[in-house]
C-alpha positions in Angstrom: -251.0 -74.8 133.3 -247.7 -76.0 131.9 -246.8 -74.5 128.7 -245.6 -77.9 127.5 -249.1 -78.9 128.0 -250.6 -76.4 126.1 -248.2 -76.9 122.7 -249.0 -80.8 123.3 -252.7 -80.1 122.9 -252.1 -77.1 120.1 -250.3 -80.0 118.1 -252.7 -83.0 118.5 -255.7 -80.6 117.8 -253.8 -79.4 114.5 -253.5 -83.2 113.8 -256.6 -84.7 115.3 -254.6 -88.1 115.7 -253.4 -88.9 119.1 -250.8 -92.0 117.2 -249.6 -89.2 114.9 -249.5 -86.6 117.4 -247.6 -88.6 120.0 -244.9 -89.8 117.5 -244.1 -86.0 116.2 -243.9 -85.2 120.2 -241.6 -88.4 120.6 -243.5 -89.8 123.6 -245.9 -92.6 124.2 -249.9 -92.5 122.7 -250.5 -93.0 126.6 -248.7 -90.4 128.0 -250.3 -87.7 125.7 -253.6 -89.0 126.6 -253.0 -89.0 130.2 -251.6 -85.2 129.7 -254.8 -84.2 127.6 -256.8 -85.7 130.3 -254.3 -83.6 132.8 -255.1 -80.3 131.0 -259.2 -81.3 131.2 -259.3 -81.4 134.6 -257.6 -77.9 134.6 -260.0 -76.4 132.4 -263.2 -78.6 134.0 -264.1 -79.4 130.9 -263.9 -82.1 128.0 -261.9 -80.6 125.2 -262.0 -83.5 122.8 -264.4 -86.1 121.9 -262.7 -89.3 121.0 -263.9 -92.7 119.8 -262.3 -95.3 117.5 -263.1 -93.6 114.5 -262.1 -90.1 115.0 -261.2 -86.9 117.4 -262.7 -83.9 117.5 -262.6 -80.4 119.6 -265.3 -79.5 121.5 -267.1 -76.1 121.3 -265.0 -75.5 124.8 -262.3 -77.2 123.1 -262.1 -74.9 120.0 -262.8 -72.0 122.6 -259.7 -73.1 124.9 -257.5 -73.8 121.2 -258.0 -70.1 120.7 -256.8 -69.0 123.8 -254.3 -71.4 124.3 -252.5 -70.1 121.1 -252.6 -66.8 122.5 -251.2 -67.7 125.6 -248.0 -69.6 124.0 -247.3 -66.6 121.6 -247.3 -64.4 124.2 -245.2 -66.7 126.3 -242.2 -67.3 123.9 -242.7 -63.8 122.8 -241.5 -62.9 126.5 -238.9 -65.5 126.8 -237.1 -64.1 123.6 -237.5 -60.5 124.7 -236.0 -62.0 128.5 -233.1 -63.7 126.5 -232.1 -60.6 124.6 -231.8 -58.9 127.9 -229.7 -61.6 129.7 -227.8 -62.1 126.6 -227.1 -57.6 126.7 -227.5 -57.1 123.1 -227.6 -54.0 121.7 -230.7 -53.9 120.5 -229.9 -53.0 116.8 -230.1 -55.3 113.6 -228.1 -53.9 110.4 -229.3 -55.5 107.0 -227.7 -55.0 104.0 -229.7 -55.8 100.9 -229.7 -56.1 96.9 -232.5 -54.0 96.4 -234.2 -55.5 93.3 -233.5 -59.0 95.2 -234.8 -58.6 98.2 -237.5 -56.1 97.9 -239.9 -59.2 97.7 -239.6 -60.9 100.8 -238.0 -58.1 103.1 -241.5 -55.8 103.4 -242.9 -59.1 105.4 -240.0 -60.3 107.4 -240.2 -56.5 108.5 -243.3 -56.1 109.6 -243.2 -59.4 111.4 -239.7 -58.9 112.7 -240.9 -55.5 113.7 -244.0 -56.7 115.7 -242.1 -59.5 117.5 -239.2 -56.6 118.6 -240.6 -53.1 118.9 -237.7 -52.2 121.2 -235.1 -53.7 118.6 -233.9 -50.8 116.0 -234.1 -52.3 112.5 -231.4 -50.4 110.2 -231.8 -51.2 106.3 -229.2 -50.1 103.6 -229.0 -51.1 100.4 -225.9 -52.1 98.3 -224.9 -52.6 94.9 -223.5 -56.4 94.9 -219.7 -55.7 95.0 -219.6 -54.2 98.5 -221.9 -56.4 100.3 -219.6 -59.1 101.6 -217.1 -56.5 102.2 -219.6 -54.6 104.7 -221.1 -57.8 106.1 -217.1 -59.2 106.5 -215.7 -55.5 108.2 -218.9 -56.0 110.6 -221.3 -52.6 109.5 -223.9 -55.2 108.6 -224.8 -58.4 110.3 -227.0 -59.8 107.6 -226.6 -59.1 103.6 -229.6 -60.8 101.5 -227.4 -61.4 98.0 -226.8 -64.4 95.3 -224.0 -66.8 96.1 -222.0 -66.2 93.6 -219.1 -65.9 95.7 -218.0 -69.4 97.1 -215.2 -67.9 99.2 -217.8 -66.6 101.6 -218.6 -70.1 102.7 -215.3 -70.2 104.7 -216.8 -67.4 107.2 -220.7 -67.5 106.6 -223.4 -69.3 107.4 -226.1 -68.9 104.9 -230.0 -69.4 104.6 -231.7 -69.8 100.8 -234.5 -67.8 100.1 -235.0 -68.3 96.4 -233.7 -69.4 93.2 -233.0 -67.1 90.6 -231.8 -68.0 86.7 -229.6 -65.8 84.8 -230.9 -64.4 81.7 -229.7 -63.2 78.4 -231.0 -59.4 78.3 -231.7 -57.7 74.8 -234.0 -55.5 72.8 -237.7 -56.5 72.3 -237.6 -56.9 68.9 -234.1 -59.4 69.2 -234.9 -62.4 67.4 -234.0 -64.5 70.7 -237.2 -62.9 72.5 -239.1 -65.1 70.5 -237.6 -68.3 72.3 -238.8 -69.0 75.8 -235.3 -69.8 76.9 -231.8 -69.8 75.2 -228.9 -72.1 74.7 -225.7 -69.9 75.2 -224.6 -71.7 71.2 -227.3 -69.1 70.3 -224.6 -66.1 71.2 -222.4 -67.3 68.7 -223.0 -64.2 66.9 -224.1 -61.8 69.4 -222.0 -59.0 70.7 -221.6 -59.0 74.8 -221.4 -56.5 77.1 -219.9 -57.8 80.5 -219.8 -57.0 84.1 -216.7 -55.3 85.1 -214.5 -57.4 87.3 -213.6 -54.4 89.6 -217.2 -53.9 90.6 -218.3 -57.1 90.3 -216.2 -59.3 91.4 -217.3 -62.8 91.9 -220.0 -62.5 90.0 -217.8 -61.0 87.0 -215.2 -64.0 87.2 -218.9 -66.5 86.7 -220.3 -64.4 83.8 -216.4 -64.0 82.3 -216.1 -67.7 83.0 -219.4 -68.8 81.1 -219.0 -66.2 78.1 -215.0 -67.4 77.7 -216.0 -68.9 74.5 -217.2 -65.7 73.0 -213.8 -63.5 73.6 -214.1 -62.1 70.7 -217.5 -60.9 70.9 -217.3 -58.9 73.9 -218.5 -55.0 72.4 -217.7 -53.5 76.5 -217.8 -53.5 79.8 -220.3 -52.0 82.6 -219.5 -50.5 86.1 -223.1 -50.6 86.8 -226.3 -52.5 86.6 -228.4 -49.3 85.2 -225.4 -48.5 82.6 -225.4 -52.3 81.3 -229.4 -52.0 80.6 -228.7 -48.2 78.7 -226.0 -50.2 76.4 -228.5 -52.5 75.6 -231.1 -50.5 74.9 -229.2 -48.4 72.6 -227.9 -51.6 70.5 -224.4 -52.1 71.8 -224.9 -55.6 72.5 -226.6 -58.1 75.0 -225.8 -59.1 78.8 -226.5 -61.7 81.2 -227.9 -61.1 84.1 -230.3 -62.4 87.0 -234.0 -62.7 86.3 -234.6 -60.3 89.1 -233.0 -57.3 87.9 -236.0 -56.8 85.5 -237.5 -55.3 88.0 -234.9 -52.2 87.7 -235.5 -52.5 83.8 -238.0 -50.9 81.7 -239.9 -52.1 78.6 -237.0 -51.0 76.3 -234.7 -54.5 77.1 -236.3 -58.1 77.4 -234.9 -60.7 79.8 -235.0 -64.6 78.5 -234.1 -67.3 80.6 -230.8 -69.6 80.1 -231.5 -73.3 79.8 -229.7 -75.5 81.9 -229.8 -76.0 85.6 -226.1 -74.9 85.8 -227.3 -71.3 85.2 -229.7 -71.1 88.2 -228.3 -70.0 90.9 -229.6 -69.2 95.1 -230.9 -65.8 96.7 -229.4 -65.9 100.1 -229.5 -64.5 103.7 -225.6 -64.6 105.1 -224.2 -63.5 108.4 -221.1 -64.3 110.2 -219.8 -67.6 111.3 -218.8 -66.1 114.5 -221.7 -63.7 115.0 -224.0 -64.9 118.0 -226.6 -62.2 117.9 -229.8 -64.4 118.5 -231.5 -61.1 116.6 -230.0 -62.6 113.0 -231.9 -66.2 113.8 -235.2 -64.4 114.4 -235.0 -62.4 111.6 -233.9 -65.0 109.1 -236.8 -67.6 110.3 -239.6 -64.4 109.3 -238.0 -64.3 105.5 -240.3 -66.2 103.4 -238.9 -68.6 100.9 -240.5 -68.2 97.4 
């Protein structure tokens, strides 16, 4: 049996519609029919029961479905593994990862990476956010999973969004701002603001500096890391903005509320070298799931 057959009939009994079916394959209704019919001879059986109305599998139908699926998975399963060889690539994928970030989507790509490519060595390290580009860019990594703060990386990555994130203004629980369910920035008029060091945070440093220019004068410090800003805050020295996601590294002491304005959202991203043709990254990227 021709594996083009078998996806044909793996579509059209997903869609029960030979029209619909036939478009999305971009050939003629009577071609597919004739290749259905093609693929019942094969099997000796009817697969479908058609009429005017409506198409359904048969009991060997659904049978042959389940096979048929099996056989296909197990086909381009093969055909990657054959590539990988032909192409010679080490097999080794490096990922470099915000931890709080990614920790939500990388446990399944993983496991389904991992089940796809026993033979390929997975190495994981995470990062603190100033030294990711610099790994991914001197070639120790060849993914980093990070925000896109940094729009100079778009000159030598490729990137893939996973999801979006909003920054949040991060205080004490019982700030008067945690009783709003999101924040104009007007309401840090009087607030004092502990910022990201530039040093360490680069990009993401020159955004927050850029945002909070307004409120020079209010700035009580700065932080070299994300654990330090979250102690300042929770000992009264102020309030930060940060990503949503870092509450996950905070405790109960500090409260994060949202920033209105779409301006303030911002993308989780998968990035990997323009000139990096490791069909490993591809794979891997397809088995994140977007949230």
């Amino acid at each position: 049996m021709r594996i083009s057959l078998l996806r044909e009939f793996i579509i059209l009994s997903k869609n029960l519609n030979f029209s619909k079916t036939a478009k999305q394959l971009y050939i003629t209704q009577s071609a597919l029919s004739k290749h259905i019919s093609a693929l019942e001879q094969e099997v000796g059986a009817p697969l479908l029961v058609r009429n005017n109305q409506s198409v359904e599998l048969t009991a060997i139908g659904k049978l042959v479905l389940e096979e048929v699926i099996a056989v296909v998975n197990r086909y381009d399963e093969g055909v990657n593994r054959i590539n990988l060889a032909i192409a010679g690539i080490e097999q080794e994928l490096k990922i470099g990862y915000l931890d709080a970030h990614a920790r939500v989507v990388l446990v399944s790509a993983i496991q389904h990476f991992e089940s796809k490519f026993p033979q390929v060595n997975l190495k994981l390290v995470s990062y603190e956010y100033e030294v990711l580009s610099q790994h991914l860019k001197n070639e120790a990594v060849d993914i980093i999973l990070t925000v896109d703060f940094d729009k100079n990386m778009e000159s030598w990555c490729k990137f893939h969004p996973i999801y979006k994130d909003v920054l949040c203004v991060v205080v004490r629980p019982n700030h008067p701002l945690t009783k709003k369910q999101s924040i104009d920035l007007n309401d840090l008029n009087s607030e004092r603001i502990i910022l990201p060091n530039y040093e360490q945070f680069n990009a993401f440093a020159v955004f927050i500096n850029e945002i909070t220019e307004r409120f020079s004068q209010n700035v009580s410090g700065f932080y070299q890391h994300v654990d330090s800003a979250l102690l300042m805050i929770e000992a009264g020295q102020g309030v930060a903005i940060m990503p949503r996601m870092l509450e996950i590294r905070a405790n109960k002491a500090v409260c994060f509320v949202p920033i209105k304005g779409e301006q303030y959202t911002f993308q989780f991203v998968a990035a990997w070298r323009k000139t990096d043709n490791n069909p490993l990254i591809k794979h891997f990227i397809s088995l994140i799931p977007n949230k």
